[in-house]
C-alpha angles and dihedrals in degrees: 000000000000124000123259122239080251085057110050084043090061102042087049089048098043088069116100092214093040090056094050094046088053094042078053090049096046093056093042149000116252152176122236089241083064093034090055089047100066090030102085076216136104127258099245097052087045089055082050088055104044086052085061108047092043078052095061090048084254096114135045111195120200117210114215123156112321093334131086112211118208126193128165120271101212086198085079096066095061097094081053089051099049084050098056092038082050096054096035084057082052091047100044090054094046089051094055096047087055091050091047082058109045087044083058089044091051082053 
């Protein structure tokens, strides 16, 4: 079975060096020669990374010469965001419900 888009958002995400490459992009746009500087990590594994995270719609790259420029793309964090308001919807209801409760136990 493939993977959903849900999926491959979570997985990228759930790296710790993936999150911090995609916290770097959404304040600015950089190369993978800056983004292996402040790493701690190799070239080759921040390109791999950086597979990853433009896989999951997370990333845009920008070709130009020989450098290829990534920033964020914030529209890849909508399936995250539907999920959280889904199950805030689920919580909030369920919170509700427990307060009812307690207020009918204090009775």
């Amino acid at each position: 079975m493939e993977p959903s888009a849900f999926d491959t958002l979570f997985r990228a995400l759930g790296d710790p060096t993936r999150r911090a490459l995609f916290e770097r992009l959404a304040r600015s746009e950089l190369t993978v020669r800056a983004l292996t500087d402040g790493a701690g990590i190799s070239q080759p594994a921040v390109s791999k990374h950086l597979a990853i995270l433009k896989g999951a719609g997370l990333v845009l790259d920008r070709p130009q010469g020989r450098e290829t420029h990534y920033r964020a793309d914030p529209k890849g964090l909508a399936p995250l965001l539907d999920w959280m308001r889904l199950h805030e919807t689920l919580w909030a209801g369920s919170f509700d419900r427990l307060d009812d409760l307690l207020k009918r136990m204090d009775q």
